[in-house]
Rosetta silent file (secondary structure, phi, psi, omega in degrees, C-alpha in Angstrom):
SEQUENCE: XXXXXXXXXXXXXXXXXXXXXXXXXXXXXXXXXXXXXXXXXXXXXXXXXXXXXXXXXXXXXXXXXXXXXXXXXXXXXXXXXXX
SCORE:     score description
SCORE:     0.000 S_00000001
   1 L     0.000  136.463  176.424 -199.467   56.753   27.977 S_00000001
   2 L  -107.633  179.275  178.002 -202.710   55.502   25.893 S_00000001
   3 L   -40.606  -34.624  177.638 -204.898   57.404   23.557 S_00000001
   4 L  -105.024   20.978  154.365 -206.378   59.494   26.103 S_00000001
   5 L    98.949  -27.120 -103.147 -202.955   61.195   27.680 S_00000001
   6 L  -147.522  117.697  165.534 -203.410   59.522   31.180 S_00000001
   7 L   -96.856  147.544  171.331 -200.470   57.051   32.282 S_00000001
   8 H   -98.218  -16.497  142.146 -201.968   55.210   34.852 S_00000001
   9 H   -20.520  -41.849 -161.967 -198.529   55.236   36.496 S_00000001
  10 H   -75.787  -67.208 -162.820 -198.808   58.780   36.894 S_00000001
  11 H   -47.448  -52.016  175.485 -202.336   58.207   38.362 S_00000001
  12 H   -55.729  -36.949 -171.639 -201.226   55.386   40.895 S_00000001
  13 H   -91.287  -24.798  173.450 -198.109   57.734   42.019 S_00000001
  14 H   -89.957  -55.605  179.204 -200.697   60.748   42.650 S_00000001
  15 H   -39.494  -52.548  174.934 -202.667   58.754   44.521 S_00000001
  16 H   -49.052  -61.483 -150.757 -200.097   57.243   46.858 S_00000001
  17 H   -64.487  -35.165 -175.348 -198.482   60.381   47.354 S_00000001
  18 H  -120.797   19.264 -135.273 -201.949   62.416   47.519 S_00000001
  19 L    38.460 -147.215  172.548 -205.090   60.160   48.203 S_00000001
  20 L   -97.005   23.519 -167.788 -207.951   61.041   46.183 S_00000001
  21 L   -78.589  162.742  156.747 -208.122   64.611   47.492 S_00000001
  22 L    66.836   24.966  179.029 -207.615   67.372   44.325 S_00000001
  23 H   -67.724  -22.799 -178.150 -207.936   64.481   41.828 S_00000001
  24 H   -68.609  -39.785  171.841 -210.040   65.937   39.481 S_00000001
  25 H   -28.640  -81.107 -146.737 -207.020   68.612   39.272 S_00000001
  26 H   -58.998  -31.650  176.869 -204.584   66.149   38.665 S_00000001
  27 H   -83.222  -26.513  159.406 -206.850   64.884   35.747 S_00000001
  28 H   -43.303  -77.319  179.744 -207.458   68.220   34.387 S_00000001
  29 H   -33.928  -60.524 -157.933 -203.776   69.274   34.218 S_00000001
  30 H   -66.642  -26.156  140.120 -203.073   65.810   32.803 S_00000001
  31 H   -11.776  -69.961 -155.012 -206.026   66.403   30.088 S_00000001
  32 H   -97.565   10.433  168.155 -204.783   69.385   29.141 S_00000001
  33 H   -43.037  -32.827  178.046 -201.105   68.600   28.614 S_00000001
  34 H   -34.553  -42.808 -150.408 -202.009   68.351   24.797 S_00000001
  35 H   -93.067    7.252  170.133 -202.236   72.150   24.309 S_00000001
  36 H  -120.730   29.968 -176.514 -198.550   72.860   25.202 S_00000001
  37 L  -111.883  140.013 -171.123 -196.835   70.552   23.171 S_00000001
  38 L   -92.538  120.903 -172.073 -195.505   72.060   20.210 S_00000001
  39 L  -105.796  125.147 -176.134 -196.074   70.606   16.933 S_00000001
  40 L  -112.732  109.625 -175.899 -193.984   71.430   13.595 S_00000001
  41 L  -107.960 -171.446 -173.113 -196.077   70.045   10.429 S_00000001
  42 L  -125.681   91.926 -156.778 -195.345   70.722    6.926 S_00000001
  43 L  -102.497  130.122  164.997 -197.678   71.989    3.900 S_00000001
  44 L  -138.911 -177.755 -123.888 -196.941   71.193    0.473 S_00000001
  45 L   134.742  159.927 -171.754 -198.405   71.843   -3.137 S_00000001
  46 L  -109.301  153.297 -177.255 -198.625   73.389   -6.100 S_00000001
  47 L   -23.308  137.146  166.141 -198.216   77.134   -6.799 S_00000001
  48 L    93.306  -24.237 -162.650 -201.948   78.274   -6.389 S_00000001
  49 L  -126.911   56.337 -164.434 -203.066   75.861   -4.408 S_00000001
  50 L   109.459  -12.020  173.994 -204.175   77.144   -1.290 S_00000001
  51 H   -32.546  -56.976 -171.349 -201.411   76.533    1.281 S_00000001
  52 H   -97.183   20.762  168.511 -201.395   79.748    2.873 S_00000001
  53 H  -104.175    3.355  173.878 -204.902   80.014    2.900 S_00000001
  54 L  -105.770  -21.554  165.667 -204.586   76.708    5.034 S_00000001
  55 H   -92.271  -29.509  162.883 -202.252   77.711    7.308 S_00000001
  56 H   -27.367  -52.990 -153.921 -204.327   80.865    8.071 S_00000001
  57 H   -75.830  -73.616 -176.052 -207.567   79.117    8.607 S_00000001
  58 H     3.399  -56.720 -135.811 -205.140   76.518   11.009 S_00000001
  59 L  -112.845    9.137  178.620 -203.803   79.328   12.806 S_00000001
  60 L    59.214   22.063 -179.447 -207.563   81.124   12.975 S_00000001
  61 L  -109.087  155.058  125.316 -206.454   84.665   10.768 S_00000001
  62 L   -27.489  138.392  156.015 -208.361   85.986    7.643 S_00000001
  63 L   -40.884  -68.228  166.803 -206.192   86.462    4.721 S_00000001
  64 L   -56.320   31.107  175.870 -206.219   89.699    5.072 S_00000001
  65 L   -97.095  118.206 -174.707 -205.330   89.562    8.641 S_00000001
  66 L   -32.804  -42.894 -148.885 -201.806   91.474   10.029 S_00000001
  67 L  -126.012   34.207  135.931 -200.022   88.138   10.975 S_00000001
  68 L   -70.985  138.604  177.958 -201.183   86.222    7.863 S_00000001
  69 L   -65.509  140.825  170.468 -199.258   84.181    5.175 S_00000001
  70 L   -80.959  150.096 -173.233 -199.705   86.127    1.971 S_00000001
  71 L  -132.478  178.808 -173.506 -201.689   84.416   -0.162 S_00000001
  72 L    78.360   11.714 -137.777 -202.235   85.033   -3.897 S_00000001
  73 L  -127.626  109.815  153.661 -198.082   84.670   -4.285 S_00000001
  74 L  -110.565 -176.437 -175.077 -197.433   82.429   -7.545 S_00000001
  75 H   -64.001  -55.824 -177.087 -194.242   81.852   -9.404 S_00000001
  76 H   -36.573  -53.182  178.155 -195.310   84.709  -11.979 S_00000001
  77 H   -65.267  -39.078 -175.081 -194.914   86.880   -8.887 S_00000001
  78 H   -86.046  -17.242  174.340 -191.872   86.226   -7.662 S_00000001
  79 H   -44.464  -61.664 -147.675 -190.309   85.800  -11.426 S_00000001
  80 H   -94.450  -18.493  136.505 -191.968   89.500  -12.386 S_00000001
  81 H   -52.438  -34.664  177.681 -190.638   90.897   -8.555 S_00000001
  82 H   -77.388  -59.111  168.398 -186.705   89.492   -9.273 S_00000001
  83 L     3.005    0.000    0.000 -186.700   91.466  -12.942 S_00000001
């Protein structure tokens, strides 16, 4: 596979098997394999400095948004929450 998703293996193996009928399918699908591959990244930082206001925007929510990382969450909080 190169930079643009597309084995040309693949392509040569559609072909045999299908001519060139539905190819633009076959390039679509193969395009859009990107958006179902699951990616696990990591964020790190210091207290304060924006993380979960970075995975929000990532993830398209508002802070304030149901299914948002709380933001605003420093040490002070959870120190003055264990007490």
């Amino acid at each position: 596979m190169d930079f643009t998703g597309i084995n040309l293996e693949e392509v040569k193996e559609y072909v045999d098997r299908n001519g060139v009928s539905n190819i633009e399918e076959f390039f679509k699908k193969t395009l859009d394999r990107w958006q179902n591959i699951e990616v696990n990244i990591g964020i790190t930082g210091d207290s304060g400095a924006g993380k979960s206001s970075f995975i929000n925007a990532i993830r398209g929510l508002d802070d304030d948004d149901e299914k948002a990382a709380e933001v605003g969450v420093n040490r002070d909080h959870f120190r003055a929450n264990m007490l």
